[in-house]
N, CA, C and O atoms as a GROMACS GRO file, in nm:
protein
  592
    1UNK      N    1   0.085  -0.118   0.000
    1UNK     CA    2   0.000   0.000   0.000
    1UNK      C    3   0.090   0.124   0.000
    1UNK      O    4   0.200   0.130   0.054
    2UNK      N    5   0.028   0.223  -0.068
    2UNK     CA    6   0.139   0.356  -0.074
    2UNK      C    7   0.145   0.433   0.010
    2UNK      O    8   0.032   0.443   0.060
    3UNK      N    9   0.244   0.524   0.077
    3UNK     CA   10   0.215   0.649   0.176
    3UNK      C   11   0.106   0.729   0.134
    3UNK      O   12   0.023   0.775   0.212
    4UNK      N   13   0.106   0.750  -0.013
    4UNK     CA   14  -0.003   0.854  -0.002
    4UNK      C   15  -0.151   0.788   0.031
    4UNK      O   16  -0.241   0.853   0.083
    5UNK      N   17  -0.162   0.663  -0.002
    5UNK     CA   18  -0.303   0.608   0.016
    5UNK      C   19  -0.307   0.598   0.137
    5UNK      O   20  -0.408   0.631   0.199
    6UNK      N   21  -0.194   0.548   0.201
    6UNK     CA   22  -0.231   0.520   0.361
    6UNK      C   23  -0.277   0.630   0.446
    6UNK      O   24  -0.352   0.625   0.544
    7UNK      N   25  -0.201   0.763   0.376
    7UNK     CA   26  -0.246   0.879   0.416
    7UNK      C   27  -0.335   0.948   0.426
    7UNK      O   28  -0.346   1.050   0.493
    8UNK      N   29  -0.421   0.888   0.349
    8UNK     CA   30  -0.568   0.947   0.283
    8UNK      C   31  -0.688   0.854   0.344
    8UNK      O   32  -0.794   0.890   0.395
    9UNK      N   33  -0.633   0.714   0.319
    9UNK     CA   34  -0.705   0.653   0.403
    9UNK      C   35  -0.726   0.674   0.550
    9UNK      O   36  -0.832   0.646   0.605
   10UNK      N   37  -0.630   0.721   0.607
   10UNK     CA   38  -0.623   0.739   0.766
   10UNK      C   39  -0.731   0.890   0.778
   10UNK      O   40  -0.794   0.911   0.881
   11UNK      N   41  -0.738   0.981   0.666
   11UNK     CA   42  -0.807   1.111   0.738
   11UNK      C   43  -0.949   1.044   0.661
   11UNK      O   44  -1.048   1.116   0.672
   12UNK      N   45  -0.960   0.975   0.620
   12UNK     CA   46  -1.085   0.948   0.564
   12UNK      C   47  -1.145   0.865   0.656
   12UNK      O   48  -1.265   0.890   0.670
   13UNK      N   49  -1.093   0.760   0.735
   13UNK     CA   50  -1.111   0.674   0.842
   13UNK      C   51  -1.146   0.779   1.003
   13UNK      O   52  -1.218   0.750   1.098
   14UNK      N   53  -1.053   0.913   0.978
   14UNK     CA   54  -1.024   1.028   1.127
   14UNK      C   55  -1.190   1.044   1.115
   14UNK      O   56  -1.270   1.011   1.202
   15UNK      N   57  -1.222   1.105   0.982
   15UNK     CA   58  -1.347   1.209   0.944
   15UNK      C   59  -1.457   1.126   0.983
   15UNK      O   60  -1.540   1.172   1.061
   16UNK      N   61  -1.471   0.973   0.927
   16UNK     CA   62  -1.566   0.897   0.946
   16UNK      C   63  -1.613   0.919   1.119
   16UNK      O   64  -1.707   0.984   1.164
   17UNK      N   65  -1.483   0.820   1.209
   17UNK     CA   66  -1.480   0.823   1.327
   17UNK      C   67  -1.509   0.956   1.407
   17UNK      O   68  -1.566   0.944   1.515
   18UNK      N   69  -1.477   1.066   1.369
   18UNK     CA   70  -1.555   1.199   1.410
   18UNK      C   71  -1.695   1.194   1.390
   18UNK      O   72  -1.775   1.238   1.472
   19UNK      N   73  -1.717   1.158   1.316
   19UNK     CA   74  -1.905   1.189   1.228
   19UNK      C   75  -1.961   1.094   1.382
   19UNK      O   76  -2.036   1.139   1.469
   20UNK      N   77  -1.919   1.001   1.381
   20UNK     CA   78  -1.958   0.872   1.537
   20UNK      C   79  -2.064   0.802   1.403
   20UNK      O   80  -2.168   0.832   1.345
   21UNK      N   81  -1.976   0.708   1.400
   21UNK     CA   82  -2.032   0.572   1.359
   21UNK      C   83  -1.983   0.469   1.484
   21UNK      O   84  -1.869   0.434   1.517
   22UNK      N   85  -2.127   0.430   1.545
   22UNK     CA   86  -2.154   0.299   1.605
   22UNK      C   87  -2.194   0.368   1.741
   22UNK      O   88  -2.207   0.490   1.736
   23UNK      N   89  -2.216   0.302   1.871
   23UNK     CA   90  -2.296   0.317   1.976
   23UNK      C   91  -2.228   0.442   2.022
   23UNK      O   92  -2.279   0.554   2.026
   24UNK      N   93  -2.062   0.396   2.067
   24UNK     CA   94  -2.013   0.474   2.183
   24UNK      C   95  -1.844   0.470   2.119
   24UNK      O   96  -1.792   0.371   2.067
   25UNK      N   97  -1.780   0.601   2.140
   25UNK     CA   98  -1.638   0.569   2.086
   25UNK      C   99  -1.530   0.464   2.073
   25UNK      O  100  -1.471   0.444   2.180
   26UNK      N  101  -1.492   0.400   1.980
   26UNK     CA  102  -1.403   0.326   2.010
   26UNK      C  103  -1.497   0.185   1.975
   26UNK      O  104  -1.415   0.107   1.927
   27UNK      N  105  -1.598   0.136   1.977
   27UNK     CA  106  -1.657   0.045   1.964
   27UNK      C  107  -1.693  -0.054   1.792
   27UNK      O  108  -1.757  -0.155   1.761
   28UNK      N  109  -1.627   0.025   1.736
   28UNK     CA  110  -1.618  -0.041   1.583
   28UNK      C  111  -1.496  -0.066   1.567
   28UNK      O  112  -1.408  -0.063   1.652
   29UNK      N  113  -1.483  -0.101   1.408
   29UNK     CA  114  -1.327  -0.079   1.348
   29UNK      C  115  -1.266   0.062   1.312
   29UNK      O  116  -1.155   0.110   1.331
   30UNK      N  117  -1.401   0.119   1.242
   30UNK     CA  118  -1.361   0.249   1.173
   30UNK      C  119  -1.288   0.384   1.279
   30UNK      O  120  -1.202   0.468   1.253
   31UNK      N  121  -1.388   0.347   1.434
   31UNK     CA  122  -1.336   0.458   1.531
   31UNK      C  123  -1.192   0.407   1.557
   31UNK      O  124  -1.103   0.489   1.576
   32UNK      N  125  -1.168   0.282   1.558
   32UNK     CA  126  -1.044   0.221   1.585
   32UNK      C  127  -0.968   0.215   1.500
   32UNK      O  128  -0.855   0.179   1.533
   33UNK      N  129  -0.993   0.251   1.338
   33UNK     CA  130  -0.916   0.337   1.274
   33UNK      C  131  -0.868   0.442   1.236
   33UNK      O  132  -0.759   0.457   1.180
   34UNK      N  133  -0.946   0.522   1.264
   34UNK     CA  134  -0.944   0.632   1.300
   34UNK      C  135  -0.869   0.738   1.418
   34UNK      O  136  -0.834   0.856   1.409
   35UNK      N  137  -0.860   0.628   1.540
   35UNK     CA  138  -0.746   0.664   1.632
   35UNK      C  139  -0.663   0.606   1.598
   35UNK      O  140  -0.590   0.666   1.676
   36UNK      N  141  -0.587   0.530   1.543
   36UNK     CA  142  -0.479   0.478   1.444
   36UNK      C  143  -0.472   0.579   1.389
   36UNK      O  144  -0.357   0.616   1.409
   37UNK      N  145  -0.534   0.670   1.315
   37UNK     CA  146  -0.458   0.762   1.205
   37UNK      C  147  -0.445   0.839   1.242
   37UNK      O  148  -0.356   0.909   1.195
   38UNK      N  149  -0.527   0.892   1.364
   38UNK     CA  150  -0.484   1.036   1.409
   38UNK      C  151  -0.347   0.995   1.487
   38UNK      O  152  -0.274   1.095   1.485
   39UNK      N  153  -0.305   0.925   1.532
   39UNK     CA  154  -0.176   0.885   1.634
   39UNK      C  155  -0.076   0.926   1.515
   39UNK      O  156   0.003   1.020   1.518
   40UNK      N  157  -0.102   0.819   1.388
   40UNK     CA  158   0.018   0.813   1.288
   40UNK      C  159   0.055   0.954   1.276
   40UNK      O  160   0.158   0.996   1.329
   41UNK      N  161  -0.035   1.041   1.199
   41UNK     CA  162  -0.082   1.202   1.168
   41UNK      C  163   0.012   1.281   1.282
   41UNK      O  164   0.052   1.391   1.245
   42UNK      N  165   0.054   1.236   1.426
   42UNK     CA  166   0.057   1.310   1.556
   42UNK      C  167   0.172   1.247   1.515
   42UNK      O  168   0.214   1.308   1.417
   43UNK      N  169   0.270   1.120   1.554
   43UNK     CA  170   0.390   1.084   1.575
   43UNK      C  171   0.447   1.119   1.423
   43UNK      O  172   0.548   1.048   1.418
   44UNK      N  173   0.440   1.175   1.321
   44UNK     CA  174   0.451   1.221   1.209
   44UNK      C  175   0.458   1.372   1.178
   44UNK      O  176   0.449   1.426   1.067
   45UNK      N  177   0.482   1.445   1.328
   45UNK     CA  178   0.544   1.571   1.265
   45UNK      C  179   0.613   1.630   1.270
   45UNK      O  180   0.705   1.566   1.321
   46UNK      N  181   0.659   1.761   1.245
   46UNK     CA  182   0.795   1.803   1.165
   46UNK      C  183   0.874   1.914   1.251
   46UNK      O  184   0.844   2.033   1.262
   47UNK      N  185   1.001   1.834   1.319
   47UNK     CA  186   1.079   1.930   1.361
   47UNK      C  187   1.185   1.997   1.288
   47UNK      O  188   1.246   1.978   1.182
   48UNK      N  189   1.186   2.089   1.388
   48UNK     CA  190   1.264   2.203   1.337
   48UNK      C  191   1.396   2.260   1.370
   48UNK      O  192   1.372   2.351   1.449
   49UNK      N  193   1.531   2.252   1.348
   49UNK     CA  194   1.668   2.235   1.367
   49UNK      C  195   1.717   2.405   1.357
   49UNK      O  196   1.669   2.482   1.274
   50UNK      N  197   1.802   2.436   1.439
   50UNK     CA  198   1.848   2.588   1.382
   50UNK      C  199   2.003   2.519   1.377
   50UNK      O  200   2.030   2.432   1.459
   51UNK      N  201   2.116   2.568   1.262
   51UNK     CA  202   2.188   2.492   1.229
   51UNK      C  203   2.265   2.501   1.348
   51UNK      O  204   2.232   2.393   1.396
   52UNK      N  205   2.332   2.542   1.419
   52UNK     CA  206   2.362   2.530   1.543
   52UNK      C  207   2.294   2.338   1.600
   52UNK      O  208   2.372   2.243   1.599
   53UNK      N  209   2.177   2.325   1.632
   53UNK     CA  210   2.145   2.227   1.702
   53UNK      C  211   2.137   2.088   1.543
   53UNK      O  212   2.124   1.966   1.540
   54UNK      N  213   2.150   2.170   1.461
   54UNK     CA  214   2.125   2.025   1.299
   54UNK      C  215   2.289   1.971   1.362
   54UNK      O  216   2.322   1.856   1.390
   55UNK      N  217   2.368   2.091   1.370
   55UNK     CA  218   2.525   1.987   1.373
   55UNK      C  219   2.547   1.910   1.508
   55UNK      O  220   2.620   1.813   1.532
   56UNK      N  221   2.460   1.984   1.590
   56UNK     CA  222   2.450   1.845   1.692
   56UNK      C  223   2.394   1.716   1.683
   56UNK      O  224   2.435   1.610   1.730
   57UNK      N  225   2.259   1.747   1.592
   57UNK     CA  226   2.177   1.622   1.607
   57UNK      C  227   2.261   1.526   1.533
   57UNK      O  228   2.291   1.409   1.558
   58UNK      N  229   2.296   1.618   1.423
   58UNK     CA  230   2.348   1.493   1.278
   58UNK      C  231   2.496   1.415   1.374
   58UNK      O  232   2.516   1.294   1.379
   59UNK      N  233   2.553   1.486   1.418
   59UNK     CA  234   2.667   1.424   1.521
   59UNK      C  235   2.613   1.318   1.630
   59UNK      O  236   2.677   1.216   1.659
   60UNK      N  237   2.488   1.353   1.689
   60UNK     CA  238   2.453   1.206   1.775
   60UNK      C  239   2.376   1.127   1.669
   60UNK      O  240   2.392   1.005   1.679
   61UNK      N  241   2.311   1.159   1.590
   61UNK     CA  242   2.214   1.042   1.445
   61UNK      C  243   2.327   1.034   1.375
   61UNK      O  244   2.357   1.139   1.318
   62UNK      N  245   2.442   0.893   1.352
   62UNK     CA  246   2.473   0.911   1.230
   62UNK      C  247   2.412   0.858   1.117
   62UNK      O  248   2.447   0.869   1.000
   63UNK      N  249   2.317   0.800   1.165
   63UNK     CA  250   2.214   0.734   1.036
   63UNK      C  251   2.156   0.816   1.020
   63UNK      O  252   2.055   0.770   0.966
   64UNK      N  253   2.141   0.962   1.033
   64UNK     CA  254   2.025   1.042   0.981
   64UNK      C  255   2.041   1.059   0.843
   64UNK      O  256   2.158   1.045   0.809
   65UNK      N  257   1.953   1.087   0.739
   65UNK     CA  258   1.969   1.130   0.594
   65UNK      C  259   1.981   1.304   0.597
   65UNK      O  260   1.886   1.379   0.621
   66UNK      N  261   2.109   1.342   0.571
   66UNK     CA  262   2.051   1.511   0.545
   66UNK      C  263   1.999   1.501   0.342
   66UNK      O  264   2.050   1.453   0.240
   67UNK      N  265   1.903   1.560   0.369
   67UNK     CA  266   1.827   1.544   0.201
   67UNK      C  267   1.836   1.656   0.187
   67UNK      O  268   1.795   1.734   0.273
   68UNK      N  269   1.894   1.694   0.068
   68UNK     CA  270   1.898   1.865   0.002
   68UNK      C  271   1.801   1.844  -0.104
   68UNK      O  272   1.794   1.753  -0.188
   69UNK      N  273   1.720   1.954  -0.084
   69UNK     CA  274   1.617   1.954  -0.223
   69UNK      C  275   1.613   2.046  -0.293
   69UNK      O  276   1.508   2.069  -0.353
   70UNK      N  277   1.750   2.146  -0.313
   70UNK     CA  278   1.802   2.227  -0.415
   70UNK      C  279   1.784   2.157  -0.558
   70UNK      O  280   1.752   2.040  -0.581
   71UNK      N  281   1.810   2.245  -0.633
   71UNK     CA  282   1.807   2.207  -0.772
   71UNK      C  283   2.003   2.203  -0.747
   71UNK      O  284   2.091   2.237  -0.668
   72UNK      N  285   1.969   2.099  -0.954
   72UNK     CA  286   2.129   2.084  -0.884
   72UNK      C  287   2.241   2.176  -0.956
   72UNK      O  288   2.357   2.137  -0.947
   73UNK      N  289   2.215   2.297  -1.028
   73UNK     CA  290   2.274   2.406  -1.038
   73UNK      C  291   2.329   2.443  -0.886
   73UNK      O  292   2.444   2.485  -0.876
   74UNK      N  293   2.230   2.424  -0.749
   74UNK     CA  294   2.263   2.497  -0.639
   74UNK      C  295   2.397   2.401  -0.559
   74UNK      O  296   2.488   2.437  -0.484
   75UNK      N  297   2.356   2.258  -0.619
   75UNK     CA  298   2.462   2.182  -0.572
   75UNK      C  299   2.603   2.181  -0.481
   75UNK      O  300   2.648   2.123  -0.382
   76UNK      N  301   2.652   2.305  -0.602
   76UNK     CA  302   2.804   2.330  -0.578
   76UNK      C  303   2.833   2.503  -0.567
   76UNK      O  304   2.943   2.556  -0.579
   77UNK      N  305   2.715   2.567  -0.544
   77UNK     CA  306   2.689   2.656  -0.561
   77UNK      C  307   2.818   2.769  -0.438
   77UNK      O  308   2.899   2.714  -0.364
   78UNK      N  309   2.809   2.852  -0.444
   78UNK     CA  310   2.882   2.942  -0.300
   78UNK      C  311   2.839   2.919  -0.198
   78UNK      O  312   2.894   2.973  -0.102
   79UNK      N  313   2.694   2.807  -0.171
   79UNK     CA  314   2.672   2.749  -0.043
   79UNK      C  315   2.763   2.650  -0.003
   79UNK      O  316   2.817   2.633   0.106
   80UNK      N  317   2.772   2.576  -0.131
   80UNK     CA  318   2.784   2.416  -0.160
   80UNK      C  319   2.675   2.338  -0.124
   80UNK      O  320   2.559   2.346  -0.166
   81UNK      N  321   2.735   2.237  -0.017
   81UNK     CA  322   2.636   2.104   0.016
   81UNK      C  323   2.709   2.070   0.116
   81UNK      O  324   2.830   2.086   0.134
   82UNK      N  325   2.580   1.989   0.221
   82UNK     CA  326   2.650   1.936   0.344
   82UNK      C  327   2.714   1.786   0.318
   82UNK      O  328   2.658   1.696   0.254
   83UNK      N  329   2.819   1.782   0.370
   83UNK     CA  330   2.857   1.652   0.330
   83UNK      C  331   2.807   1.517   0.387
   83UNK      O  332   2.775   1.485   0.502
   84UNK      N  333   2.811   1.444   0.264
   84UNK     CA  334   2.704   1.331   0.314
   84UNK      C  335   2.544   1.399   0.281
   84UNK      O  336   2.466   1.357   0.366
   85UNK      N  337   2.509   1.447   0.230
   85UNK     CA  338   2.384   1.503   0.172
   85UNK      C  339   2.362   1.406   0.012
   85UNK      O  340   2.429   1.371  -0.084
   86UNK      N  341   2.232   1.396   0.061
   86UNK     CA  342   2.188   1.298  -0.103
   86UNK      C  343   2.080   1.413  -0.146
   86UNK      O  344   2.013   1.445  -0.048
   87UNK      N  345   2.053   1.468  -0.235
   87UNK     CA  346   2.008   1.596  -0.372
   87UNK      C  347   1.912   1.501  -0.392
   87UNK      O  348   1.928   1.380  -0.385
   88UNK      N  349   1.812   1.559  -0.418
   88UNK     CA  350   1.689   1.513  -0.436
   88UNK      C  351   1.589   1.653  -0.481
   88UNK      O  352   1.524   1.699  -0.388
   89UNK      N  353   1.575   1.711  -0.597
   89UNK     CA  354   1.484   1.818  -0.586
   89UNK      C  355   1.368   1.799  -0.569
   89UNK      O  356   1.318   1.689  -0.597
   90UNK      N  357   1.295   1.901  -0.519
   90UNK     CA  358   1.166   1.950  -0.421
   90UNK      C  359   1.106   1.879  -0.522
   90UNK      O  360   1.069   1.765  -0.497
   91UNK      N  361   1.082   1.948  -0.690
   91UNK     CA  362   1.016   1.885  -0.779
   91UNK      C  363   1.030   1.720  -0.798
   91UNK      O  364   0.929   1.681  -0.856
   92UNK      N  365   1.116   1.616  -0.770
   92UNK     CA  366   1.144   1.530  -0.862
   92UNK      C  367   1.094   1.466  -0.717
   92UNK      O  368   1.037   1.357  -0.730
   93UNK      N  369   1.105   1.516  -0.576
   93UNK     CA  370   1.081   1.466  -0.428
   93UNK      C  371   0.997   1.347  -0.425
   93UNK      O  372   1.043   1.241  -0.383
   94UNK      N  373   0.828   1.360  -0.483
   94UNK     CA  374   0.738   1.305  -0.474
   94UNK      C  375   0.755   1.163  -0.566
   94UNK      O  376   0.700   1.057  -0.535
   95UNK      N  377   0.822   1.178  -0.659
   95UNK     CA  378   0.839   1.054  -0.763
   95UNK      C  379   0.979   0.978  -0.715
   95UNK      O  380   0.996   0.862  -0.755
   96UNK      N  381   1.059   1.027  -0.647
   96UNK     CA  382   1.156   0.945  -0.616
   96UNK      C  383   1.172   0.907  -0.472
   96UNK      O  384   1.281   0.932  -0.421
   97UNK      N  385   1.076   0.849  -0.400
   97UNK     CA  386   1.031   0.899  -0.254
   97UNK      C  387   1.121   0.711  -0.252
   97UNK      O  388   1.166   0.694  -0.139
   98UNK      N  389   1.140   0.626  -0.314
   98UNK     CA  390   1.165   0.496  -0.319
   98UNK      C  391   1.301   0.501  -0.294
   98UNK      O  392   1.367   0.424  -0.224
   99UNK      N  393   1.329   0.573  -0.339
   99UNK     CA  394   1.524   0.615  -0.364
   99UNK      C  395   1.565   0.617  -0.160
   99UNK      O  396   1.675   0.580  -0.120
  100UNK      N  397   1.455   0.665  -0.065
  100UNK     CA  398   1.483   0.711   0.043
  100UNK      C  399   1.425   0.627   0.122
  100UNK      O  400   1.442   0.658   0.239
  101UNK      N  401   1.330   0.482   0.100
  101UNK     CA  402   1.244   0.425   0.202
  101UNK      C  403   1.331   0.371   0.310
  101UNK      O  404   1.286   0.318   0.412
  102UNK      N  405   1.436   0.383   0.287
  102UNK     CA  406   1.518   0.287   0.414
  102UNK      C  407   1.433   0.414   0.539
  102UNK      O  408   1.375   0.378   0.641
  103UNK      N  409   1.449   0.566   0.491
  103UNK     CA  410   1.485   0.631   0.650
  103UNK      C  411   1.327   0.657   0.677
  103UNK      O  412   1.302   0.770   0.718
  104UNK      N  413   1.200   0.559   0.659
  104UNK     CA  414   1.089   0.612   0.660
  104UNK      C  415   1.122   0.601   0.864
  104UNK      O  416   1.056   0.687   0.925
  105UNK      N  417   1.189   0.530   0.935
  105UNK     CA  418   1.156   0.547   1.057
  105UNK      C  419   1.339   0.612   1.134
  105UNK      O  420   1.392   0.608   1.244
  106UNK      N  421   1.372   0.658   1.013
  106UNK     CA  422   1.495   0.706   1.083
  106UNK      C  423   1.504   0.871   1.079
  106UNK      O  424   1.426   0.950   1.027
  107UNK      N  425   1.586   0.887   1.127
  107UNK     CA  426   1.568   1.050   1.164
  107UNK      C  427   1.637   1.087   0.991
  107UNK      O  428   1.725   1.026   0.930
  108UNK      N  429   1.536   1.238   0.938
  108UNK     CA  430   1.585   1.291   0.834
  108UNK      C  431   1.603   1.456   0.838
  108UNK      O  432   1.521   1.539   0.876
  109UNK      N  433   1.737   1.477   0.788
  109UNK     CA  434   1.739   1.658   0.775
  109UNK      C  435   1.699   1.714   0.693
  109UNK      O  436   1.779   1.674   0.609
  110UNK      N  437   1.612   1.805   0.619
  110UNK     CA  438   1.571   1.824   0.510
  110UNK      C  439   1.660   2.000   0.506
  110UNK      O  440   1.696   2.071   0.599
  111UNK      N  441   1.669   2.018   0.368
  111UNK     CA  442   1.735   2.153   0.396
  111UNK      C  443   1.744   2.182   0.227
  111UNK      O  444   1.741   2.100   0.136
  112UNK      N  445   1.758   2.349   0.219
  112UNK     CA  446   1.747   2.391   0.081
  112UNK      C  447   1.839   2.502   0.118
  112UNK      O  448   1.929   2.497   0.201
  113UNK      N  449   1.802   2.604   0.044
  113UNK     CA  450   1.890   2.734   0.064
  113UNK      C  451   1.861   2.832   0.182
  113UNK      O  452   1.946   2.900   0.239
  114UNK      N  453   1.719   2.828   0.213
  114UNK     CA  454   1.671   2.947   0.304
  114UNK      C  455   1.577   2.892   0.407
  114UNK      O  456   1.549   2.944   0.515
  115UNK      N  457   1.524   2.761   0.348
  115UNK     CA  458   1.450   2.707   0.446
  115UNK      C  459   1.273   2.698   0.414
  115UNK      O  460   1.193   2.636   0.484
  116UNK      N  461   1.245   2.767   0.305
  116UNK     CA  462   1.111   2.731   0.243
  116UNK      C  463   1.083   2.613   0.157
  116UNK      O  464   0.978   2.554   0.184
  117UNK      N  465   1.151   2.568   0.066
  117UNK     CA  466   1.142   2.455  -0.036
  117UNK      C  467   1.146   2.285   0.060
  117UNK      O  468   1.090   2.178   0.033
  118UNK      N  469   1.251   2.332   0.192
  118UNK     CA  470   1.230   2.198   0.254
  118UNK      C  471   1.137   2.238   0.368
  118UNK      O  472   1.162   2.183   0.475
  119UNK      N  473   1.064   2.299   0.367
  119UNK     CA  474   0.970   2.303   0.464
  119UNK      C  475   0.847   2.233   0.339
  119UNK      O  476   0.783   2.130   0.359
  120UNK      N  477   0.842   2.288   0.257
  120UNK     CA  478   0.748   2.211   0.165
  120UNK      C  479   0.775   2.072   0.143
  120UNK      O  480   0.689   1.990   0.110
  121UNK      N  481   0.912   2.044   0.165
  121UNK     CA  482   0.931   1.863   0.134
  121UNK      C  483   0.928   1.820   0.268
  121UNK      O  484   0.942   1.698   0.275
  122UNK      N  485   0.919   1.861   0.348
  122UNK     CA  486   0.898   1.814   0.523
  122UNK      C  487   0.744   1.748   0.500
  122UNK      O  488   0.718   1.627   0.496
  123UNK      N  489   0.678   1.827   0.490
  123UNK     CA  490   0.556   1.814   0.406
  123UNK      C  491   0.516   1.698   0.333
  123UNK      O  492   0.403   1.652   0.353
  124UNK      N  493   0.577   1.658   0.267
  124UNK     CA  494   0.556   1.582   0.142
  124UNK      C  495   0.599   1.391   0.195
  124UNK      O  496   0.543   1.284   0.169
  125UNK      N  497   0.744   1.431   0.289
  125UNK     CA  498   0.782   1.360   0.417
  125UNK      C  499   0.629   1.290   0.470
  125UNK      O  500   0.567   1.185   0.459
  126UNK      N  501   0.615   1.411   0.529
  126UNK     CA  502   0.522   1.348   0.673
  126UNK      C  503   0.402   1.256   0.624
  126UNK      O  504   0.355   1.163   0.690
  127UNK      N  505   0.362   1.292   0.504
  127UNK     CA  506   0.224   1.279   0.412
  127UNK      C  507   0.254   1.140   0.372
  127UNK      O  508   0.166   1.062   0.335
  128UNK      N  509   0.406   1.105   0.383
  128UNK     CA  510   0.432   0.983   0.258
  128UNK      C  511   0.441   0.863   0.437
  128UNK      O  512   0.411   0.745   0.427
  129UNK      N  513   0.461   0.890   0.500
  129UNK     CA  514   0.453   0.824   0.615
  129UNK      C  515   0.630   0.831   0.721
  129UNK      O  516   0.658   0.738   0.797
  130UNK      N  517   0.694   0.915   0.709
  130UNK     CA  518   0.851   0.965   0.724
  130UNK      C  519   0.801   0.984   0.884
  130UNK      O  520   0.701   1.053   0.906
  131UNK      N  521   0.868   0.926   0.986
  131UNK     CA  522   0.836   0.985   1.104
  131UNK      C  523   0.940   1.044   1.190
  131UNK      O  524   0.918   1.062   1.310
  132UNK      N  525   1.054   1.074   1.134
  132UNK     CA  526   1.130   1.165   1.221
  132UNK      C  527   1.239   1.275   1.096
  132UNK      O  528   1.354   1.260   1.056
  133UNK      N  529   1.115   1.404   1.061
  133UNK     CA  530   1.115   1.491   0.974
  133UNK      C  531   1.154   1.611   1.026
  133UNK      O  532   1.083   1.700   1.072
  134UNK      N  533   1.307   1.604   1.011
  134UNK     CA  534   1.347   1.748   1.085
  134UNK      C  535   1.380   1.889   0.912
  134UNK      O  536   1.448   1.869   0.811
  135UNK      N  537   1.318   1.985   0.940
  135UNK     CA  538   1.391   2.102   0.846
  135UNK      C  539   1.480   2.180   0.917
  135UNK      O  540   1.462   2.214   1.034
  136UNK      N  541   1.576   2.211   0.848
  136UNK     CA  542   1.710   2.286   0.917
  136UNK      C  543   1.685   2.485   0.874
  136UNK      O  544   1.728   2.558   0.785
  137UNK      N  545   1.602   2.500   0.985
  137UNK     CA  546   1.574   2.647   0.958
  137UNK      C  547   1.696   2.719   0.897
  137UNK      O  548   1.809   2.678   0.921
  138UNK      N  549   1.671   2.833   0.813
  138UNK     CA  550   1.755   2.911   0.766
  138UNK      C  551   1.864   2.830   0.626
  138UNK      O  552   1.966   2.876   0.573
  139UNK      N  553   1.794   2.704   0.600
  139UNK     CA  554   1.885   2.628   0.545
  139UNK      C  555   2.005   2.612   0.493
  139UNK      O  556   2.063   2.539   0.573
  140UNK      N  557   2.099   2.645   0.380
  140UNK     CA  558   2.199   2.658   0.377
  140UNK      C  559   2.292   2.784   0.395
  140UNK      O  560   2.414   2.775   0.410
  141UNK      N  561   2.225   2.896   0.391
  141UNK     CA  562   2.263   2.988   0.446
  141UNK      C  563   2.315   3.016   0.600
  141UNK      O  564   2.424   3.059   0.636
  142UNK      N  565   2.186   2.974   0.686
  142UNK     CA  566   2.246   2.925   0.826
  142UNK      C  567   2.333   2.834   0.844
  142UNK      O  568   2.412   2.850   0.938
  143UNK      N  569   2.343   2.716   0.761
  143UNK     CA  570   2.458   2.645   0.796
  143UNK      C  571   2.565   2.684   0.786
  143UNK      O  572   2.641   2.650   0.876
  144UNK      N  573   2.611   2.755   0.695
  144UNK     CA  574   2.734   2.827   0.622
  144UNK      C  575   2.761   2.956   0.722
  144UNK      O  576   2.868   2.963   0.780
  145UNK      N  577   2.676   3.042   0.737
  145UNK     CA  578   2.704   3.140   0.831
  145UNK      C  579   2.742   3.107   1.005
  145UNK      O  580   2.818   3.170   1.078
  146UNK      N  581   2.642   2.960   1.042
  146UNK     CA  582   2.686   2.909   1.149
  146UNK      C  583   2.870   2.866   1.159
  146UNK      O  584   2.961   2.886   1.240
  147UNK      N  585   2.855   2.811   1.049
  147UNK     CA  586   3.038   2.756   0.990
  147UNK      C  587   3.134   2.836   1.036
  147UNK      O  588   3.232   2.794   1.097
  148UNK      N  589   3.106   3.002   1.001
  148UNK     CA  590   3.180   3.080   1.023
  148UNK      C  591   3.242   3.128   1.120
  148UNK      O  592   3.321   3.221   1.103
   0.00000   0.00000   0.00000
């Protein structure tokens, strides 16, 4: 089954179980799926790193993925790239989500230039079923200026 279906299925299962199908909460499948999805939905969201605390985390996670979702003009750019970063653009994110299933339960850094584009793939993360979705505020700019 796919993240996005599972995803859809779970708020479609939340909405049902809100409406109250059956006597008393909790007493069907659907309410009992329904708190299943709202849990998933809850342990599925998205922290937030200021690069200061990203070079700590990534130093105690070394299995974390840092994912850059620059285009790859920005690659090598006067930011560069963090090392050990796998490029993945924001656009191509959603179709190559297979390339990354190992870290669906491992911690991930998401990061771009400023910090908007991976806040949108944090996003895209949480939706696909990713449960430890960190964005590195200020993204490569903060990292680089933190550097300094």
């Amino acid at each position: 089954m796919s993240g996005s279906f599972q995803y859809w299925a779970a708020v479609v299962a939340l909405s049902i179980g809100i409406a109250g199908c059956g006597d008393t909460p909790g007493d069907n499948a659907v309410s009992q799926a329904a708190h299943v999805g709202l849990n998933t939905m809850r342990a599925a969201s998205v922290g937030h790193l200021q690069a200061g605390e990203a070079r700590g985390f990534l130093s105690a996670h070394p299995e974390a993925l840092v994912l850059d979702v620059r285009e790859a003009a920005e690659w090598d750019d006067d930011l560069g790239h963090i090392d050990g970063a796998l490029q993945i653009p924001l656009g191509e994110l959603a179709g190559r989500l297979g390339e990354i299933e190992a870290w669906k339960d491992k911690p991930v850094v998401v990061v771009c230039r400023v910090g908007a584009r991976s806040s949108d793939a944090c996003r895209t993360l949480t939706a696909a079923g990713f449960q430890q979705v960190n964005n590195l505020e200020g993204g490569m700019v903060a990292w680089r200026q933190g550097a300094e």
